[in-house]
C-alpha positions in Angstrom: 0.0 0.0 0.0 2.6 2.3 0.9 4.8 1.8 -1.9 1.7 2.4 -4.3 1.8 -1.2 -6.1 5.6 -0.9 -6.3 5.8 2.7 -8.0 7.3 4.2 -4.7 10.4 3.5 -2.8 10.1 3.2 0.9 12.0 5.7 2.6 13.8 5.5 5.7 10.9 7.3 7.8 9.1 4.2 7.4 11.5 1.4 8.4 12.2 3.7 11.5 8.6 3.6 12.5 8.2 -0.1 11.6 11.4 -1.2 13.5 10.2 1.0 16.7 7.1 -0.5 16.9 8.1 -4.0 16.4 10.9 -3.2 19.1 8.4 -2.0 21.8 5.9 -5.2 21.2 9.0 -7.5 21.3 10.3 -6.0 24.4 7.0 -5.9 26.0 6.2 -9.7 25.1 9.4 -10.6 26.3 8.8 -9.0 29.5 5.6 -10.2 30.2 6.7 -13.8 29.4 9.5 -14.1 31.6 9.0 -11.7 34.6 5.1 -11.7 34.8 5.2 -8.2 34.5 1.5 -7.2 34.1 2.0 -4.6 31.1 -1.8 -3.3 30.9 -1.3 -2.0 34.4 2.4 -0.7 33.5 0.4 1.3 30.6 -2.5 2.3 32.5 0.0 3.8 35.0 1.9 5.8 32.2 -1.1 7.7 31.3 0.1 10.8 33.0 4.1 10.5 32.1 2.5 10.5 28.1 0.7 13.7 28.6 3.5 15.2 30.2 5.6 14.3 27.4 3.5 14.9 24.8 3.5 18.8 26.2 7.5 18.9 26.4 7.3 17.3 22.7 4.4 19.2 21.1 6.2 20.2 18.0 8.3 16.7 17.5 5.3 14.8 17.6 3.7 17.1 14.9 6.8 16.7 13.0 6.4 12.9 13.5 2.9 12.7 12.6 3.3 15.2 9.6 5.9 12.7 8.6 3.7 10.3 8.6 0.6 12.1 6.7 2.9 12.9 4.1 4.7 9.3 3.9 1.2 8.2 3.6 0.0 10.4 0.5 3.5 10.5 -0.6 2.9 14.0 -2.5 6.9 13.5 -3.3 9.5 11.2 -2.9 13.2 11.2 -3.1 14.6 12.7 -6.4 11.9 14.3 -7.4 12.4 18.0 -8.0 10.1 20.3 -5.6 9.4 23.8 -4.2 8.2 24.2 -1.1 7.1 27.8 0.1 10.4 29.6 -1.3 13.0 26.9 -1.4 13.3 24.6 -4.4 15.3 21.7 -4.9 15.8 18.2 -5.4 14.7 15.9 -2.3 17.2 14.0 -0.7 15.8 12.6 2.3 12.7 12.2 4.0 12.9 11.3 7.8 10.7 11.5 11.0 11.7 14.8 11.9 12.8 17.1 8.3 12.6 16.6 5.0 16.0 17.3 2.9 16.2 19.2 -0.4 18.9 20.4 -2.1 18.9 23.7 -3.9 20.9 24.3 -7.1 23.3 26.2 -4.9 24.1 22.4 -3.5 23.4 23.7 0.1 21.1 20.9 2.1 17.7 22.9 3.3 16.1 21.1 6.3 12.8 21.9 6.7 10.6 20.1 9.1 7.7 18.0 8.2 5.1 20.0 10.4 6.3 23.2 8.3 5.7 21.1 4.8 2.4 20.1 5.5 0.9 23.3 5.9 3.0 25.0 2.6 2.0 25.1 -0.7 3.7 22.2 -2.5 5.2 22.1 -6.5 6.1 18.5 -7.4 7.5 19.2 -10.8 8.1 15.4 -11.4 4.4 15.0 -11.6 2.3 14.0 -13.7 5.4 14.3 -15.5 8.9 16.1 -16.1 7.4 18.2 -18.4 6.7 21.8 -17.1 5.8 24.6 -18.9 8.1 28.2 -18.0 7.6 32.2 -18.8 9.8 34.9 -19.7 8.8 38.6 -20.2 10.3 40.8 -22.5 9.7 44.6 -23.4 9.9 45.5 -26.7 9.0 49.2 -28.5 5.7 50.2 -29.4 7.1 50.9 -33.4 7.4 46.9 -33.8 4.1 45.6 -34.6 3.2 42.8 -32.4 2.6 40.1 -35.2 6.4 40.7 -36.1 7.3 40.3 -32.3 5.6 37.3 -31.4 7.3 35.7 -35.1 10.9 36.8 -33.5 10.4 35.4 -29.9 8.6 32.6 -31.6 12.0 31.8 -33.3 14.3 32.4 -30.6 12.8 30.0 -28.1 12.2 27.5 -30.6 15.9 27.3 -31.1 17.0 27.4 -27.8 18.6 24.6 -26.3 16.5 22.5 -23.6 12.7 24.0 -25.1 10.2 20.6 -26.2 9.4 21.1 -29.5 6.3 19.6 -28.0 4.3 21.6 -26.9 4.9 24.2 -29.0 6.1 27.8 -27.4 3.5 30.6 -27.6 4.2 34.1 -27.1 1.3 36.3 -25.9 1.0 39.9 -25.4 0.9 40.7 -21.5 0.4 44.3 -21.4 1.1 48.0 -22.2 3.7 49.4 -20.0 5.0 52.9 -19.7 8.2 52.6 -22.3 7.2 48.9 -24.0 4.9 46.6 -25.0 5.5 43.1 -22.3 5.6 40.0 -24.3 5.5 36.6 -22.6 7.2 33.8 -24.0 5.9 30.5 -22.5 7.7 27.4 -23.6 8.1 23.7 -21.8 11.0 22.4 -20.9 12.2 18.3 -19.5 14.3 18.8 -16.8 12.7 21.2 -14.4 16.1 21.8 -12.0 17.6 23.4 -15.6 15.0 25.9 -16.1 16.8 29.1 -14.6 19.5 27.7 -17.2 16.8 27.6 -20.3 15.0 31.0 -18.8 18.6 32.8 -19.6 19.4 31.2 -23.0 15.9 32.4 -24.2 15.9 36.1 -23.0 20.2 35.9 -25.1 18.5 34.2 -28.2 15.9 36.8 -28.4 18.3 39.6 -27.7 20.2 38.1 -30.9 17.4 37.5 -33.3 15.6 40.8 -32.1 19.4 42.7 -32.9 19.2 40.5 -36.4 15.9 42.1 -37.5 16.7 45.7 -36.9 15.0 45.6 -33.4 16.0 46.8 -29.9 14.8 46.4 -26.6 13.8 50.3 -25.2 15.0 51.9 -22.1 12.8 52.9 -19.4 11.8 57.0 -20.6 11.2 59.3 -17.6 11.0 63.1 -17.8 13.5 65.0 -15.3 12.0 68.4 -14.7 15.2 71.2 -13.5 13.7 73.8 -11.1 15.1 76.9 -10.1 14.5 76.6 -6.4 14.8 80.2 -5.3 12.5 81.4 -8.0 10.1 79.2 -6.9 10.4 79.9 -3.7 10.2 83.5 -4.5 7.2 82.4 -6.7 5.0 81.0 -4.1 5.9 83.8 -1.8 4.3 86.2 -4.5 1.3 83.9 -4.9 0.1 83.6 -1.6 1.1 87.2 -0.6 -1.6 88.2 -3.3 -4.0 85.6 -2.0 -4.3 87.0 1.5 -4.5 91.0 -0.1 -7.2 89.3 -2.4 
């Protein structure tokens, strides 16, 4: 059940738990069998140690049972590649305590299992590898957006690590202050690459866009030079007049 017919691999979380629990019945058995300990009495009698404990240990025992929620729907599993909240990364290891991911800075991220089961989580090994990414480029309002969406078209086709299948499409986001925004979706099959891809398809279109004639346009703001003293002098005038008036 757990290893979903064979399509999962067990992690470590789970021989833990089923070696602590066969250790405790063992132990128990044993020592009922040859000292006659009466262990329902021995239990009955630990009732308050357990809630003291589980007080001290609040927040490992929701790390333990959020371990074992997510071992049980298994929303990931070791080598897939993940986000969870902000970090992203390939998971290493999934214990009682933390899961382990590690980002494309090959640092080692432990974040415990109480704090991934209330994140948002991004499997991007599933349903498949396949995962679709966006880039947004400005370009001037003189270039007519047919002729835009032809030349992005073009440059993320040819870029290395875009799936021909699906296709890239290139939509027109909005009207900004110095440029029209142009997204350029395209898919891509090995999702810890895609800051990789992302770059080679904003140089590609920086090349073709060059090729055709066309440029990307500066942000345009309009700097205003004021004589202070004369306005000064200005306002002085102006509400000098107002209280005569």
């Amino acid at each position: 059940l757990l290893t979903r017919g064979g399509k999962a691999k067990l992690s470590k979380f789970v021989h833990q738990i089923v070696l602590v629990v066969f250790t405790i019945f063992v132990a128990a058995g044993y020592c009922s069998w040859a000292f006659g300990l009466d262990i329902s009495s021995f239990l009955a009698g630990s009732a308050v140690i357990s809630i003291v404990l589980g007080l001290a240990l609040q927040e490992t025992l929701g790390n333990f049972f959020s371990g074992m929620v997510l071992q049980a729907s298994l929303p990931f599993q070791p080598g897939d590649w993940i986000q969870i909240g902000e970090v992203e990364g390939r998971v290493v290891e999934m214990t009682w305590r933390a899961v382990t991911v590690q980002t494309n800075e090959d640092n080692y991220v432990l974040i415990p299992n109480g704090t991934v089961a209330k994140e948002q989580i991004v499997n991007y090994h599933a349903p498949s590898t396949s995962t679709a990414r966006s880039v947004t480029i400005g370009l001037e309002y003189d270039l007519p957006p047919n002729q835009a969406r032809r030349v992005l078209l073009e440059a993320a086709k040819e870029t290395e690590g875009v799936l021909p299948e699906p296709e890239p499409l290139v939509l027109l986001s909005d009207y900004g202050d110095s440029a029209i925004n142009y997204r350029v979706k395209f898919w891509i099959g090995v999702p810890q690459k895609h800051k990789l891809v992302e770059n080679a398809v904003r140089i590609n279109a920086w090349y073709r866009l060059k090729r055709a004639g066309y440029g990307i346009p500066f942000p345009m703001r309009t700097v205003e030079f004021v004589d202070l003293e004369k306005k000064t002098e200005k306002q002085r005038q102006m509400a000098e007049s107002h209280r005569l008036g």
